[in-house]
C-alpha positions in Angstrom: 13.5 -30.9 5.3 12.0 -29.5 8.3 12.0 -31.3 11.4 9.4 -33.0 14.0 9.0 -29.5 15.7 9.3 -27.4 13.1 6.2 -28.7 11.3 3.7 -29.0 14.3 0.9 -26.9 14.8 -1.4 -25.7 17.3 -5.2 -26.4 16.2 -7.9 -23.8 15.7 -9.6 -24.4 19.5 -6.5 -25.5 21.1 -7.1 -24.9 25.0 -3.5 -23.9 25.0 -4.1 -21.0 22.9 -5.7 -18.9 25.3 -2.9 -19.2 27.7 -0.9 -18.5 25.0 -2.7 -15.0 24.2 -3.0 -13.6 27.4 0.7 -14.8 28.3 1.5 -12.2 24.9 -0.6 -9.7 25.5 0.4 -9.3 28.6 3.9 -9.0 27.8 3.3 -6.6 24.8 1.4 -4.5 27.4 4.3 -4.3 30.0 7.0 -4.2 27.0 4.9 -1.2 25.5 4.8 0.9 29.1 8.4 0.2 29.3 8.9 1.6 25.9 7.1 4.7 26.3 8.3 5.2 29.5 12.0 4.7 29.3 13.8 6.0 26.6 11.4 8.9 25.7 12.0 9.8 29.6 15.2 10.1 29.3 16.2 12.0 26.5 13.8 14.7 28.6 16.8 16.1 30.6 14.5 17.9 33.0 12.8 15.5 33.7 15.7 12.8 33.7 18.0 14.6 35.6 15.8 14.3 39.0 15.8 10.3 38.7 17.1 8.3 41.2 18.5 6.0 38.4 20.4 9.2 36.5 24.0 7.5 36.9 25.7 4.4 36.9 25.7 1.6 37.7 21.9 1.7 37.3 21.6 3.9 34.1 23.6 1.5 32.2 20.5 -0.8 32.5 18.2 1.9 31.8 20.2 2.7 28.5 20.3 -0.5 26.6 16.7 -1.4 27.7 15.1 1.6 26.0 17.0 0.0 22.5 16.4 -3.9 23.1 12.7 -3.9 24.8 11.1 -1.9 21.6 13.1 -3.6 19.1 12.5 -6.8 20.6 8.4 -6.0 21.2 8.0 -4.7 17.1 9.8 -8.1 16.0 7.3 -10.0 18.1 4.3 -8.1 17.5 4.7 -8.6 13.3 4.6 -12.2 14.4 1.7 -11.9 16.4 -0.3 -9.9 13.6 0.4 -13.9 11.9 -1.4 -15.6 14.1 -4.8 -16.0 13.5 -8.0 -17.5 15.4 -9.2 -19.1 12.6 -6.1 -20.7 11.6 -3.2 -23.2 12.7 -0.8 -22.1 14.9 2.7 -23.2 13.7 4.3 -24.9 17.2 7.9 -23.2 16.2 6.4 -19.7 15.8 4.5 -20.0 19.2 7.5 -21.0 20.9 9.8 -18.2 19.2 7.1 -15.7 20.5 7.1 -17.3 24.2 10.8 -17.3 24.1 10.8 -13.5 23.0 8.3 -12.9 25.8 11.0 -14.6 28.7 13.7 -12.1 27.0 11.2 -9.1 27.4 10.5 -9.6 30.4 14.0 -10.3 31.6 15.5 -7.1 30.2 12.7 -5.0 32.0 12.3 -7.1 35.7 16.5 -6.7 35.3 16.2 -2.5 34.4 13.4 -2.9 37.1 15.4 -4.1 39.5 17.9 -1.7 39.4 16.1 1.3 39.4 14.4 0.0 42.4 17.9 -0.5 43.8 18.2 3.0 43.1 15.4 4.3 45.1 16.0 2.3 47.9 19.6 3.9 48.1 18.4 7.0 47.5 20.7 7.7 44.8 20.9 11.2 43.3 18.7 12.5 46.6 19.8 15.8 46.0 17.9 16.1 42.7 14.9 14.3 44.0 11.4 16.5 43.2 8.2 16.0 41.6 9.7 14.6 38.7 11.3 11.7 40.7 8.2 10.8 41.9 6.3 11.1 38.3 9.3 8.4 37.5 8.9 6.3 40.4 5.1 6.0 39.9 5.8 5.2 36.0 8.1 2.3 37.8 5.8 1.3 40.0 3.0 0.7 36.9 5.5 -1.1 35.1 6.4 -3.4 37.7 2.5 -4.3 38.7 2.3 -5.2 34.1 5.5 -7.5 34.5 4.4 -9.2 37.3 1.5 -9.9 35.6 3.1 -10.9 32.0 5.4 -13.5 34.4 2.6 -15.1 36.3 0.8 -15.5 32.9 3.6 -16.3 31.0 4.6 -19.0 33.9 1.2 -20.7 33.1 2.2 -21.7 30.0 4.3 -24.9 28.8 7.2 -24.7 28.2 7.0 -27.0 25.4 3.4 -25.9 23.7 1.3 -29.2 22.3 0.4 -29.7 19.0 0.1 -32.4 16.6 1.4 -32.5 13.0 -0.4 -31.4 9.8 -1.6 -33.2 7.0 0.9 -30.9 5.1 2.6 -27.3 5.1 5.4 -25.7 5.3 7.8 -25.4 8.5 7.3 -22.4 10.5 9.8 -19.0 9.4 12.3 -17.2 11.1 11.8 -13.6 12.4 12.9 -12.2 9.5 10.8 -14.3 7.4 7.5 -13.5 8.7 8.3 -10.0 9.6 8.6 -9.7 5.2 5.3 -11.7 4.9 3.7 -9.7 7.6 4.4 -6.3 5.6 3.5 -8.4 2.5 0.0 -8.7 4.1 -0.5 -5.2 5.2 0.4 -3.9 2.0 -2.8 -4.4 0.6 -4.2 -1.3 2.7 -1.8 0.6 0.1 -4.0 0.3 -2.6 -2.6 1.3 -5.3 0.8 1.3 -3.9 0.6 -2.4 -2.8 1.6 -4.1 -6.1 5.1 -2.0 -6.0 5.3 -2.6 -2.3 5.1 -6.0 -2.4 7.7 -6.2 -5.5 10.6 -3.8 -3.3 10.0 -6.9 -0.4 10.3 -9.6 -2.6 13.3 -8.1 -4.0 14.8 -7.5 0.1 13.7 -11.3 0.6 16.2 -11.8 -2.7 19.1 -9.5 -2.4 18.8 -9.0 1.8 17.6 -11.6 3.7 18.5 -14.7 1.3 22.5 -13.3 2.4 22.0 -12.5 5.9 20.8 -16.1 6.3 23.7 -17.3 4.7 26.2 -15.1 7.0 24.0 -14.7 9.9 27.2 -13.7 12.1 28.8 -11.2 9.6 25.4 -9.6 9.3 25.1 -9.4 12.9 28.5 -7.2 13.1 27.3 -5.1 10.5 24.1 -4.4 12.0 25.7 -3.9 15.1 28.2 -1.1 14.0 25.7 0.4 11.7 23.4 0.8 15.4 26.8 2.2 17.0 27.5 4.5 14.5 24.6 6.2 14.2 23.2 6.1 18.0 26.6 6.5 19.2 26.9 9.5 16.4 23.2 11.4 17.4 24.3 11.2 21.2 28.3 12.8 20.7 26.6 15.5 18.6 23.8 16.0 21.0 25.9 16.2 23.8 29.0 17.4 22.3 31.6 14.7 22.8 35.0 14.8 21.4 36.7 11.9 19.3 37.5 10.3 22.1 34.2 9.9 24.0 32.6 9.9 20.9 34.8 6.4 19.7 34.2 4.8 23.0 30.2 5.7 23.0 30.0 4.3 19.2 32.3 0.9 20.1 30.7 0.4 23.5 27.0 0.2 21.8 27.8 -1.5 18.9 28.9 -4.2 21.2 26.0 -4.2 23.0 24.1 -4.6 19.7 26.0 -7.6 18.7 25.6 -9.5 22.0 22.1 -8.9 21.6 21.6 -10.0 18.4 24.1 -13.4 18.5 22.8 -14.0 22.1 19.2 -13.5 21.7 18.6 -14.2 18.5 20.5 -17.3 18.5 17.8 -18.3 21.6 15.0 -16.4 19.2 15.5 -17.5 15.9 15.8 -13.9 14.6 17.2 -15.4 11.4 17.9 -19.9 10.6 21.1 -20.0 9.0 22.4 -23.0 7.1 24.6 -24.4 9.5 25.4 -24.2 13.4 29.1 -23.1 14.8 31.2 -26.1 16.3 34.4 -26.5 17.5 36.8 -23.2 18.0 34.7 -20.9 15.7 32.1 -21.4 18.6 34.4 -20.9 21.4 35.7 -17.9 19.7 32.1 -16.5 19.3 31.1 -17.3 22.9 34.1 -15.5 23.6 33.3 -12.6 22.2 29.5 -12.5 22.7 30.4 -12.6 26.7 33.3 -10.0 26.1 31.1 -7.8 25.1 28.8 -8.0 27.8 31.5 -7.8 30.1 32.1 -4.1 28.9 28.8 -3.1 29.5 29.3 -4.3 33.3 32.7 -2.9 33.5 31.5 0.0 32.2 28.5 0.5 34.6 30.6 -0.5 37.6 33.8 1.2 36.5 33.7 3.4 40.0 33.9 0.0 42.1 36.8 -1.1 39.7 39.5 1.8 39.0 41.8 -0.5 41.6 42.7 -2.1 38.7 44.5 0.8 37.0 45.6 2.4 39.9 43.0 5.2 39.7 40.2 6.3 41.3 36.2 8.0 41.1 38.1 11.4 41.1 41.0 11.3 39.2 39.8 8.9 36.4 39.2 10.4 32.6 39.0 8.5 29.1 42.6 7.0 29.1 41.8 5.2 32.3 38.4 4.1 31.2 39.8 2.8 27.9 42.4 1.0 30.0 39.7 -0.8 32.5 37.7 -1.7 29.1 41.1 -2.9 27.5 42.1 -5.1 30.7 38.3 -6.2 31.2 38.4 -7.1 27.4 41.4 -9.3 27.1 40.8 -10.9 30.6 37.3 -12.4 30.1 38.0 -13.3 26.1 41.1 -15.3 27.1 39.4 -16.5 30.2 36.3 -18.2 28.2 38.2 -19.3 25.9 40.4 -21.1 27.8 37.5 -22.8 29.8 35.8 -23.9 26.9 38.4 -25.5 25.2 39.3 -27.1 28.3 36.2 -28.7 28.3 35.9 -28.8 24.8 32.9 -27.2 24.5 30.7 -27.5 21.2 32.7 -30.6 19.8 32.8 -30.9 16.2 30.3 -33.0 14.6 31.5 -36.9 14.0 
């Protein structure tokens, strides 16, 4: 049965609901400039090459933002395409859509942030040209959006209003609405929308109904099915070996999957039947902040080859693996052994 929250709504006229709009537009419009901006950029290495931000520490940023801003904007914008003026606003799928907009906006103020780090340190002068400037102007745009997507954003509640309905169902997961969403649109087919609408109710039968059931596993697979084939275009687009090409397809598929279990568990991407307790959920916190901890290691691996007694110069891919192996082990045991010291997420009863 769903709950108090879950089966509130937002009433056609709602003052709220303006707030609410231009909070979401707003963010779609700063998420979108990102999008464009960012990883089509990049993968322009003429352009690329000349920006302040072209190594790490700060491109690190820059390469997982181009991935999680769009996918995280088209998620939210098949919600939006839900709501309707002239209809009742379920309070759980306003709230979903606010929370993505706090995640947006995060990812780009933190890629922001770092690139502006960047100029300020001058980093890569010697490259510096026209197209540094181009980049810094495309920075400067986004910034001026995302400032105003937070002020708007920050004029919302935090807990929207609403009252409860006579009667209806609870408000969908991600997942859900993105499947009702193309259900809708499919009537622009024409002829094709009848078939359409059969291939999604059999993906809402033999795809979703599972990947609710084992939301974690689903996120793994996801996530190396993202590694292997982004991590695959780049190695043979820039012509890594094994090595370098292992380590490219590992270290984004963990990105991926501390995306997915950490956002989406604040999201809602999908509302599995039960909630981790007990040492499954240390175990999982574990390894959701392990992963992130790569990513950091990773883009501040020049500050940190102390730990394997090497340095900028003399590094290669065995010492790297090293640092990620060390990093790895430290911070898993580390949270682990916190949270079950203060027995964190207690069983139930």
């Amino acid at each position: 049965m769903p709950d108090r929250q879950e089966a509130r709504v937002l009433a056609v006229g709602d003052p709220g609901r303006t707030l609410i709009r231009r909070a979401i537009i707003a963010t779609l419009l700063a998420a979108a400039f990102f999008s464009v901006t960012a990883g089509p950029v990049k993968q322009i290495k003429v352009v690329y090459d000349h920006a302040p931000w072209l190594n790490d520490p700060y491109d690190t940023f820059v390469s997982f933002a181009m991935f999680f801003v769009p996918l995280l904007t088209a998620g939210s914008l098949a919600r939006v395409l839900l709501c309707r003026r002239a209809e009742s606003l379920p309070v759980q799928r306003v709230t979903d859509l606010l929370r993505g907009c706090r995640v947006v906006l995060g990812l780009i103020v933190l890629t922001s942030l770092a690139q502006w780090v960047a100029v300020a340190a001058r980093a890569n002068r010697a490259q510096w040209n026209g197209a540094t400037w181009l980049q810094v102007g495309f920075l400067a745009v986004t910034t001026v959006l995302t400032a105003i997507a937070v002020v708007r954003l920050g004029q919302v509640p935090l807990r929207p209003p609403g009252r409860a309905p006579a009667s209806g169902p609870a408000a969908a997961d991600w997942l859900a609405d993105a499947i009702v969403m193309l259900g809708q649109q499919s009537r622009r087919l024409g002829p094709l929308a009848g078939p359409v609408r059969a291939g999604l109710a059999w993906i809402d039968r033999r795809a979703a109904t599972p990947v609710r059931r084992h939301p974690l596993w689903s996120a793994v697979l996801a996530s190396l099915i993202f590694g292997i084939v982004t991590g695959g275009m780049q190695a043979i687009r820039e012509g890594y070996a094994a090595g370098p090409a292992l380590l490219t397809v590992s270290l984004l598929s963990c990105g991926m999957f501390a995306f997915l279990v950490g956002a989406g568990g604040y999201l809602g991407f999908v509302r599995g039947p039960a909630i981790l307790t007990g040492m499954a959920r240390r175990l999982l916190d574990a390894g959701v902040i392990t992963c992130v901890s790569l990513l950091a290691a990773l883009a501040f691996r020049n500050s940190l080859w102390w730990i394997v007694g090497s340095n900028a110069n003399a590094a290669g891919l065995p010492a790297l693996a090293l640092l990620l192996g060390i990093t790895a082990l430290s911070m898993f045991a580390l949270v682990l052994a916190i949270e079950t010291a203060l027995r964190s997420h207690p069983e139930p009863g």
